[in-house]
C-alpha positions as CSV (number, residue, x, y, z in Angstrom):
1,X,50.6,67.5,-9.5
2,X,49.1,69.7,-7.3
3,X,48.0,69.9,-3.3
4,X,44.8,70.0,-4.1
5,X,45.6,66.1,-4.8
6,X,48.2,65.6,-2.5
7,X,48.9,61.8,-3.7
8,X,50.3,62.8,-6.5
9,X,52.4,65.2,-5.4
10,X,56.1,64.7,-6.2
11,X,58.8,64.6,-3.6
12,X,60.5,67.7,-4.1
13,X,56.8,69.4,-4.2
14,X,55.4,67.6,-1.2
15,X,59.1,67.9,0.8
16,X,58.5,72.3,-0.3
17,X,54.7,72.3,1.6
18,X,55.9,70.0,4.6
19,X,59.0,72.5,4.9
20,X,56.9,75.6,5.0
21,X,54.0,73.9,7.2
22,X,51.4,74.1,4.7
23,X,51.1,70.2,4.1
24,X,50.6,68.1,7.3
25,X,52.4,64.7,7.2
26,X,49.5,63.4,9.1
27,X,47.2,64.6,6.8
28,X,49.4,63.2,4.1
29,X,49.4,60.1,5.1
30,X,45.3,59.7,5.8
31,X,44.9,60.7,2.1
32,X,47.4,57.6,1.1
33,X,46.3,55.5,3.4
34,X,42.4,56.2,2.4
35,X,43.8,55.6,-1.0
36,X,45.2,52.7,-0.5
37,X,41.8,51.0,0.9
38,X,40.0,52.5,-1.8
39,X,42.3,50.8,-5.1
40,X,44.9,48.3,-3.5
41,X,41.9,46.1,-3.9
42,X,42.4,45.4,-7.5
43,X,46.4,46.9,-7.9
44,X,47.4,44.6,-5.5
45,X,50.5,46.9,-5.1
46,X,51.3,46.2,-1.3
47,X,51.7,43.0,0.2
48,X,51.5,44.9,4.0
49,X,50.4,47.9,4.9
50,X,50.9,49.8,7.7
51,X,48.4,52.3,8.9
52,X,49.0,52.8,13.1
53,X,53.0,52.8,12.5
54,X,53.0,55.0,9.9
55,X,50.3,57.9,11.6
56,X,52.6,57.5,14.4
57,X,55.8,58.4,12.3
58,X,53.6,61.3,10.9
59,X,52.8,62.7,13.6
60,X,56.4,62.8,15.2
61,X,57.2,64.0,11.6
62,X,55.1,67.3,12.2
63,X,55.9,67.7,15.6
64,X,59.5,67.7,15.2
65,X,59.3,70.0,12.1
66,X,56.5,72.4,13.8
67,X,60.2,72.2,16.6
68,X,62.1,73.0,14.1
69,X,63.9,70.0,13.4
70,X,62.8,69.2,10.3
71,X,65.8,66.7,8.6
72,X,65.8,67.7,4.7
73,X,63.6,67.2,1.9
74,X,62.3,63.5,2.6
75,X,61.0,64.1,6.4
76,X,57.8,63.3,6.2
77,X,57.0,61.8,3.1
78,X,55.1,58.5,2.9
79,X,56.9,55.7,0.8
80,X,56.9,52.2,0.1
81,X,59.4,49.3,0.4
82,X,59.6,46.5,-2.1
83,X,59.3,43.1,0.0
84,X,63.2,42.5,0.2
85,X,64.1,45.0,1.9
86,X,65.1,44.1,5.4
87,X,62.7,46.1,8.0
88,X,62.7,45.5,11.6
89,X,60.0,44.0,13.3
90,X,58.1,44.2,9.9
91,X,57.8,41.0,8.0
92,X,60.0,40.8,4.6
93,X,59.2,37.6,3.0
94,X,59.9,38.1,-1.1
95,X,57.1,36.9,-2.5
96,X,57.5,33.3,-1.5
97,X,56.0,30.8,0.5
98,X,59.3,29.9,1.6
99,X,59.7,33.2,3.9
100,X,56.2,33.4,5.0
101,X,56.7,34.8,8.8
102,X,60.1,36.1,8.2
103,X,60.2,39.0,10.5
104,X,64.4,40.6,10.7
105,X,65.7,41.5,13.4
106,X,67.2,44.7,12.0
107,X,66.7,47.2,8.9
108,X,68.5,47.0,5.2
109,X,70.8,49.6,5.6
110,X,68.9,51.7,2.8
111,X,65.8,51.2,4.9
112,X,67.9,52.6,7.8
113,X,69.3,55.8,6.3
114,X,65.4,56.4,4.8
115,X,63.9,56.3,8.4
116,X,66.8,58.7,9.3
117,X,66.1,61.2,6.5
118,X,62.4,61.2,8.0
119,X,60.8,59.0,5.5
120,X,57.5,57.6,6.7
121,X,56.7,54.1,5.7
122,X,53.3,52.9,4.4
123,X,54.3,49.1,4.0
124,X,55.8,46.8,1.6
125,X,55.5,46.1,-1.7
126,X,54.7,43.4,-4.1
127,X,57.4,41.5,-5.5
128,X,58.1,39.1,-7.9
129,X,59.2,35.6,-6.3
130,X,62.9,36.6,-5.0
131,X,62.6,39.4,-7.8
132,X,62.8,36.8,-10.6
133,X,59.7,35.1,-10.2
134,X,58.0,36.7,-12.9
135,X,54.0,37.4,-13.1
136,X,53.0,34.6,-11.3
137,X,49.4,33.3,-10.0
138,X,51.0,30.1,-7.6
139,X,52.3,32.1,-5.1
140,X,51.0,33.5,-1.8
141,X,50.1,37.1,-3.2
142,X,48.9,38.0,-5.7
143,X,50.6,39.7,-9.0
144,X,50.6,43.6,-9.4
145,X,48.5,45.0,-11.8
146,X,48.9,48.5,-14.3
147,X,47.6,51.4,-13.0
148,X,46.9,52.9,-15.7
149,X,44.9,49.4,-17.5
150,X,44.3,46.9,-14.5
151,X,44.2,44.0,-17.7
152,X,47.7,45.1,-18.5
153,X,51.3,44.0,-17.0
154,X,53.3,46.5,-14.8
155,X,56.6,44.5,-15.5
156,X,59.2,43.3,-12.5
157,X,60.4,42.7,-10.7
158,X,59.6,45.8,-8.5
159,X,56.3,45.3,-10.0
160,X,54.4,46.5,-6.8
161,X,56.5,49.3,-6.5
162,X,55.8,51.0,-10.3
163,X,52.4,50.6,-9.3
164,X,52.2,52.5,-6.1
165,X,54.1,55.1,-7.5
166,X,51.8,55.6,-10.8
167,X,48.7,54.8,-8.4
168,X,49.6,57.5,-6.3
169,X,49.9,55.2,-3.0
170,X,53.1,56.5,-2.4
171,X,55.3,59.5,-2.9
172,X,57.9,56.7,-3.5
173,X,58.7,53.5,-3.6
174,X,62.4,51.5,-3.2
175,X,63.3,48.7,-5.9
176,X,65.6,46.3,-6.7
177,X,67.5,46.4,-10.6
178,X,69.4,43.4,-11.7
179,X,69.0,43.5,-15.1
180,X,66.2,46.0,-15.7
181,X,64.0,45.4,-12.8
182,X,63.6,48.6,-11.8
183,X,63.4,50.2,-15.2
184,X,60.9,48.4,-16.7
185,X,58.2,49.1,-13.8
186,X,59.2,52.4,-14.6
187,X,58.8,52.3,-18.2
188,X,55.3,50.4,-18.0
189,X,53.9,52.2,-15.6
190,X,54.8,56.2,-16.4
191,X,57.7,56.9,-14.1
192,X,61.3,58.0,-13.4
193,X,63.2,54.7,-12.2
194,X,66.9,54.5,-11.0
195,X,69.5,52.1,-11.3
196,X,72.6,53.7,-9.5
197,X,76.0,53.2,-10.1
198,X,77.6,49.9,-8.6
199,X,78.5,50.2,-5.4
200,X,76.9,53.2,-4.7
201,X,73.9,52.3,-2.8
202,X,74.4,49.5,-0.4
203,X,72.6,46.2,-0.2
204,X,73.2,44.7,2.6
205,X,69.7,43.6,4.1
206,X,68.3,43.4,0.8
207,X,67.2,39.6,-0.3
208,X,70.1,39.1,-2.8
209,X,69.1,37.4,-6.4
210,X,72.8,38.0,-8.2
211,X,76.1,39.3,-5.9
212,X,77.4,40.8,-8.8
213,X,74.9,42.6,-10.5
214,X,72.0,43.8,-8.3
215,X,71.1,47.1,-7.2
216,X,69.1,49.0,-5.1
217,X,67.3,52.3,-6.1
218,X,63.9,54.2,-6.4
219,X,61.1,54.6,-8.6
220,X,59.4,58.1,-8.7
221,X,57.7,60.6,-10.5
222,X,60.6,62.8,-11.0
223,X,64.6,62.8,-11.4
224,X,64.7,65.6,-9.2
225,X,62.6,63.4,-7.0
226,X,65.3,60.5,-7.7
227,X,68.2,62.8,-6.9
228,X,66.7,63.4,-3.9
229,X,66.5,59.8,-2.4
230,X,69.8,59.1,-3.9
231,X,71.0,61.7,-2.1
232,X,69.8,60.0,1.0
233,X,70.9,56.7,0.6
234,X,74.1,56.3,-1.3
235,X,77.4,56.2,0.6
236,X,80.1,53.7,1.5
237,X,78.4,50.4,4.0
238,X,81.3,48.4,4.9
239,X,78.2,45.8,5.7
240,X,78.1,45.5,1.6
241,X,81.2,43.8,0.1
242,X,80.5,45.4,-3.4
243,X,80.0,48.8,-1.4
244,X,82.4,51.1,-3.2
245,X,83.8,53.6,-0.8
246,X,83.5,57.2,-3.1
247,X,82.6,60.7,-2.4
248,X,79.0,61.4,-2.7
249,X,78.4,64.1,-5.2
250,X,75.4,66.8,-4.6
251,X,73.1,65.1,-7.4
252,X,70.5,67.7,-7.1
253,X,72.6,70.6,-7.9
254,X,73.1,69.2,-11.3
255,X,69.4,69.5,-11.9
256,X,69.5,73.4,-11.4
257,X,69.3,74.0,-15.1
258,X,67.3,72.8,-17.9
259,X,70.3,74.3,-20.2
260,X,72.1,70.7,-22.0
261,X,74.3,72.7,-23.9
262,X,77.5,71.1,-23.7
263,X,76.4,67.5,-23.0
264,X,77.0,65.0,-25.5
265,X,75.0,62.3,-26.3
266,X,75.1,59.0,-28.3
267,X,72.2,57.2,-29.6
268,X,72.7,52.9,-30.2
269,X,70.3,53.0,-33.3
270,X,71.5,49.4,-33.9
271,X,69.9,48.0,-30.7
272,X,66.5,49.2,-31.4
273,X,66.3,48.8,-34.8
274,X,68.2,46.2,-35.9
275,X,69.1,43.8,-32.9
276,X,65.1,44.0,-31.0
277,X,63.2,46.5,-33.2
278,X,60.9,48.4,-30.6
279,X,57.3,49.3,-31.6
280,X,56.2,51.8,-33.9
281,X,54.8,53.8,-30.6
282,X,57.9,53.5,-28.7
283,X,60.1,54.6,-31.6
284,X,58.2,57.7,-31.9
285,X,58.1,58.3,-28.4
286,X,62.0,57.9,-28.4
287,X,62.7,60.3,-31.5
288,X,60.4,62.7,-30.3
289,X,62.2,63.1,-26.8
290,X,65.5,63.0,-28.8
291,X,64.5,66.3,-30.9
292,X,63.5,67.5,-27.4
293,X,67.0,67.3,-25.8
294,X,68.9,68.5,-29.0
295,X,66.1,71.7,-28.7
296,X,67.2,72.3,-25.4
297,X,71.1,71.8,-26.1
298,X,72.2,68.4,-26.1
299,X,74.8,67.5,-29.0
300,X,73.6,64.1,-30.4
301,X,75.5,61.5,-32.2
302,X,74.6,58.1,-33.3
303,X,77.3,55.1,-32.0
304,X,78.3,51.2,-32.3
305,X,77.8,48.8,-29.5
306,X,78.1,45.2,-29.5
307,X,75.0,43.3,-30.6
308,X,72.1,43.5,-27.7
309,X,72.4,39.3,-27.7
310,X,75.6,39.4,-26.6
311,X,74.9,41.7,-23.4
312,X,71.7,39.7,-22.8
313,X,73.2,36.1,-22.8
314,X,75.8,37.5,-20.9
315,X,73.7,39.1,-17.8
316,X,70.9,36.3,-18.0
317,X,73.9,33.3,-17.4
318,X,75.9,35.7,-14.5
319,X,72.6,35.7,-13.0
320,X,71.2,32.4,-13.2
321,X,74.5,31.0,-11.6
322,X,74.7,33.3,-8.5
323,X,70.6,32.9,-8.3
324,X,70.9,29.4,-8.1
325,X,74.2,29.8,-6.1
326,X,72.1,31.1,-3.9
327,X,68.7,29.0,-3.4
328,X,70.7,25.8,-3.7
329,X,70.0,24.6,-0.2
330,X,66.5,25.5,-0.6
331,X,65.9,24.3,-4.1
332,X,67.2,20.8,-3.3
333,X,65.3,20.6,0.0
334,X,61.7,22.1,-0.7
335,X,61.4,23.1,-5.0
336,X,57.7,22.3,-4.4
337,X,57.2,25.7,-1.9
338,X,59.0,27.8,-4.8
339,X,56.2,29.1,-7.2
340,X,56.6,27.3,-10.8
341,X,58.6,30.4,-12.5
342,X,60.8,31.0,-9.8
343,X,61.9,27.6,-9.7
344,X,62.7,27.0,-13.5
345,X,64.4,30.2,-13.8
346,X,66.9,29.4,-11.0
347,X,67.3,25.6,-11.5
348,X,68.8,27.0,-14.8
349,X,71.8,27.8,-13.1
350,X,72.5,24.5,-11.7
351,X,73.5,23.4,-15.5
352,X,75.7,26.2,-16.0
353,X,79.5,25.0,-16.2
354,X,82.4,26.8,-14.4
355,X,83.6,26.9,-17.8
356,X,80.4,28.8,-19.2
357,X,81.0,31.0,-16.3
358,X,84.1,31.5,-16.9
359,X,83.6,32.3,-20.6
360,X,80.5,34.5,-19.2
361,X,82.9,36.6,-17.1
362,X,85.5,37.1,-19.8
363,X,83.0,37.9,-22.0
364,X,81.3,40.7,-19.5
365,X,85.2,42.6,-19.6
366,X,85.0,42.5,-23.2
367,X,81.4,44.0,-23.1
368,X,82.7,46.6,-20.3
369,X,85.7,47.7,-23.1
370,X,83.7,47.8,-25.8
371,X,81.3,50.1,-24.2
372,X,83.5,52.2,-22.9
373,X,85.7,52.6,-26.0
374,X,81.6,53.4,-27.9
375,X,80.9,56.1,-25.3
376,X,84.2,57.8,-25.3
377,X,83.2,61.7,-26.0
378,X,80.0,61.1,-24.6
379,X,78.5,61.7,-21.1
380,X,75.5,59.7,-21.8
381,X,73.7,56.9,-24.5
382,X,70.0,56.8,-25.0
383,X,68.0,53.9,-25.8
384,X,64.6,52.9,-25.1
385,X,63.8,51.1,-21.6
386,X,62.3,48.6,-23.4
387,X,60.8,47.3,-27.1
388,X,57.1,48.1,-26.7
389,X,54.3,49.7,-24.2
390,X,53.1,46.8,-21.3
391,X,51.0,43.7,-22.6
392,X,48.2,41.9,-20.9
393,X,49.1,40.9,-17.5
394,X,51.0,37.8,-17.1
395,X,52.0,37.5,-20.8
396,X,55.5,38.1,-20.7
397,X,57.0,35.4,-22.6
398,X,58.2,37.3,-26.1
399,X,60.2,39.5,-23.4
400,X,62.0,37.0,-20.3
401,X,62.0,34.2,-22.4
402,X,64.9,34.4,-24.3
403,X,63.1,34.3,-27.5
404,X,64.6,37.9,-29.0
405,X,67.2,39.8,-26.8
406,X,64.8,42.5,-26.0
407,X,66.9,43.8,-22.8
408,X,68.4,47.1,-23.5
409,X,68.7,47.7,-19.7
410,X,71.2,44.9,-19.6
411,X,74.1,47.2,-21.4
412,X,74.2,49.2,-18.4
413,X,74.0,46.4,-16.0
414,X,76.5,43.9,-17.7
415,X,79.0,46.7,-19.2
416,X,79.9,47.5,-15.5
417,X,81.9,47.3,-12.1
418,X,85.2,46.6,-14.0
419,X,85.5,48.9,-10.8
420,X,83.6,50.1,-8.5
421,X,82.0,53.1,-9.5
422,X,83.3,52.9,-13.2
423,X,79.9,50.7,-14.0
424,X,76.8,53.1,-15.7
425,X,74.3,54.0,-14.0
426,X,70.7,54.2,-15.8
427,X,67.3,56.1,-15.4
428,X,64.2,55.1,-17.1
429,X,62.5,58.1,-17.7
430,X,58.4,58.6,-19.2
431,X,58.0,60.0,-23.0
432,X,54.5,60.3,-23.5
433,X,51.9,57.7,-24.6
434,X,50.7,55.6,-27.5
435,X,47.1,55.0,-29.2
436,X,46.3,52.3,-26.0
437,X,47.1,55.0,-23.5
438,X,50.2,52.9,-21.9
439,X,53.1,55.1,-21.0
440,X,56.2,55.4,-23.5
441,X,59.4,55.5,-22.1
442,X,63.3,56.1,-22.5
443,X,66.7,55.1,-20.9
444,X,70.6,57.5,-20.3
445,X,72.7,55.4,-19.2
446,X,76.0,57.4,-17.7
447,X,79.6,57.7,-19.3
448,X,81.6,55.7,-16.3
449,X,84.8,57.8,-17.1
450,X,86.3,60.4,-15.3
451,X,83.3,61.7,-13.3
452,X,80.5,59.9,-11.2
453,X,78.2,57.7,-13.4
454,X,75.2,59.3,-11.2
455,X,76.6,62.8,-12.8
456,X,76.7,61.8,-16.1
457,X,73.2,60.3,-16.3
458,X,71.7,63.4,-14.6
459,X,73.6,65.8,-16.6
460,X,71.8,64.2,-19.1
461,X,68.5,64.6,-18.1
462,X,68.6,68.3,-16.5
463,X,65.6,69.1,-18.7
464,X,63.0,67.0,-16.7
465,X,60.4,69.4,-16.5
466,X,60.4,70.7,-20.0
467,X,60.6,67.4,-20.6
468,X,57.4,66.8,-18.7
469,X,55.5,70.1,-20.1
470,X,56.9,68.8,-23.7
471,X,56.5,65.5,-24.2
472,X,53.7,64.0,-21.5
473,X,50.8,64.8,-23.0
């Protein structure tokens, strides 16, 4: 990553040139936007894309940092929204036919406190159908494809915005997580992808698929450049009824040092190798990175959770229910403009009892005491992102199926928000690569005791860049 290809420049090293004036935003955004005509073609990564509003934001960017008012380490750097996120005057339509036109009449408040850190916006991103569509070919735009093999999947549901990222179309790009979704584009598709804490990053303006479980975060090519737009966007929203009101800790600081001495870690073996056994590639991958982190400090101990089925039946019912809770009116009044996968996977919840929800509910507490009780002595537990590198585009079945419970992201997601800001935050983070030339990846997600889950997870992953000089190539 260098400025001699500024696409592909991360945020903290684009936010350094812009800061000292030897990067131009305008000149920043002309080589996106040139790459974006050139590949977004065939990635299919945006769904909109705006050139004139974004020179215009660059060019304000420049003149008010050539001023000296430049506003912090995300002023003038080009990203991408996924397309539920609320923009004003912008259409937002999630993927369906059934929002075609939709233009807000305000931002998301994330979108809001990005445009006041100086981000400059290239357009929005592909989604899948209300961000549980899946890889779908019957709705008005087309799927997102791999950057890194255009024949293979780049998951979802934030599938346009792993792309753009790992395309270098963006610096950046905004997701949504509600049981992996932003993790999985990040493990597919080579990145660092966030799931914050609950509460800690509000959603209000954000097309909702589950109340209790979604999330908003980003997907980059750092965790520094994570921290960063965590740092932007997380804060109390009284506009978000799950908004937890908590101090927002200086997540960057903790990424000063590459030293893990004195962070614990706990490895769930069971999950990868007994309840969904990942891939010979992705097991390396992951034992690899392990011997990194214990190299650079980390103590590492193996623990106990409850069987992976058990966290994925209980996530995939929560979210079914509110989902359908949701699109009911719609559902009943016009199934045929949902695409075919959206459709089934929501009409699921409409045969869920109250007493299976019940039981679901119950069931998610004794998940969240289980967990914690596991991770006690630990600030953070790895697992792989997911079971194997991405498959041929569209053929996802073996993985959001239910055939095998293959969702390690859904520990962090269901074993949480017993209160706010107790629940575990989560990064996906790259490994290196297997004999196809996919991108391997891993998962910390944060001890919820005693300290913000945010600081936990990063403490965890302080040695990004030997990380990267390690283990990437």
């Amino acid at each position: 990553m260098t400025a001699s290809d500024p696409c592909f420049l991360s945020v903290a090293e684009a936010a350094a040139l812009i800061a000292a004036k030897r990067l131009s935003p305008v000149e920043l955004v002309r080589a996106y936007l040139a790459r974006i005509e050139r590949l977004d073609g065939t990635l299919h990564a945006y769904v909109r894309v705006l050139p004139d509003e974004a020179l215009a934001a660059a060019h304000a960017a420049e003149a008010e940092t050539a001023a000296g008012r430049h506003r912090g380490p995300l002023h003038g750097i080009p990203i991408g929204l996924k397309d539920i996120y609320d923009t004003a005057g912008v259409a937002t339509e999630g993927g369906s036919k059934l929002c075609l036109g939709r233009i807000p009449p305000a931002d998301a408040t994330t979108t809001r406190l990005l445009k006041q850190a100086g981000v400059i916006l290239l357009g929005k991103l592909t989604t899948w159908e209300f961000a549980i569509g899946g890889t779908a070919f019957d709705t008005p735009f087309p799927p997102a494809r791999n950057p890194w093999n255009t024949e293979r999947d780049p998951a979802g549901s934030s599938s346009g915005s792993g792309a753009a990222v790992a395309a270098g179309l963006c610096a950046m790009a905004m997701g949504s997580d509600t049981g992996g979704s932003i993790r999985w584009p990040a493990a597919w598709c080579g990145l660092a992808g966030l799931k914050p804490t609950y509460g800690r990053v509000s959603r209000a303006g954000i097309m909702p698929l589950s109340f209790s479980l979604d999330h908003a975060g980003p997907l980059t090519w750092t965790v520094e450049d994570a921290a960063i737009v965590l740092q932007a966007i997380a804060g109390h929203d009284p506009g978000d009824p799950g908004s937890a009101d908590r101090t927002v800790p200086d997540y960057r600081a903790a990424l000063a040092s590459a030293d893990l001495k004195g962070v614990r870690l706990g490895i769930a073996r069971g999950m990868f190798e007994r309840d969904c056994p990942a891939s010979g590639a992705m097991g390396a991958a992951f034992d690899a990175a392990v011997e990194v982190l214990r190299r650079l400090g980390a103590s590492i101990a193996e623990i106990e959770l409850p069987p992976l089925a058990l966290y994925n039946a209980t996530a995939s019912l929560i979210t079914r229910s509110e989902g359908f809770a949701i699109h009911e009116k719609t559902l009943r009044e016009r199934p045929q403009d949902y695409g075919a996968l959206a459709r089934d996977r929501l009409t699921i919840g409409a045969y869920v009892r109250a007493s299976d929800m019940v039981q679901a509910m119950r069931r998610r507490l004794m998940l969240i005491e289980a967990t914690e009780a596991a991770m006690a002595g630990f600030d953070a537990i790895l697992l792989p992102t997911c079971p194997d590198p991405a498959p041929v585009l569209g053929e996802l079945g073996p993985y959001f199926d239910n055939r095998r419970p293959c969702h390690y992201a859904t520990v962090s997601t269901t074993a949480g928000c017993r209160c706010r800001c107790r629940s575990s935050a989560a990064i996906s983070t790259r490994r290196r690569y297997c004999a196809s030339a996919m991108p391997t990846s891993g998962r910390h997600s944060g001890a919820s005791a005693g300290r913000s889950c945010e600081e936990g997870a990063y403490s965890a992953v302080t040695l990004v860049k030997s990380w990267y000089q390690l283990c990437a190539g």
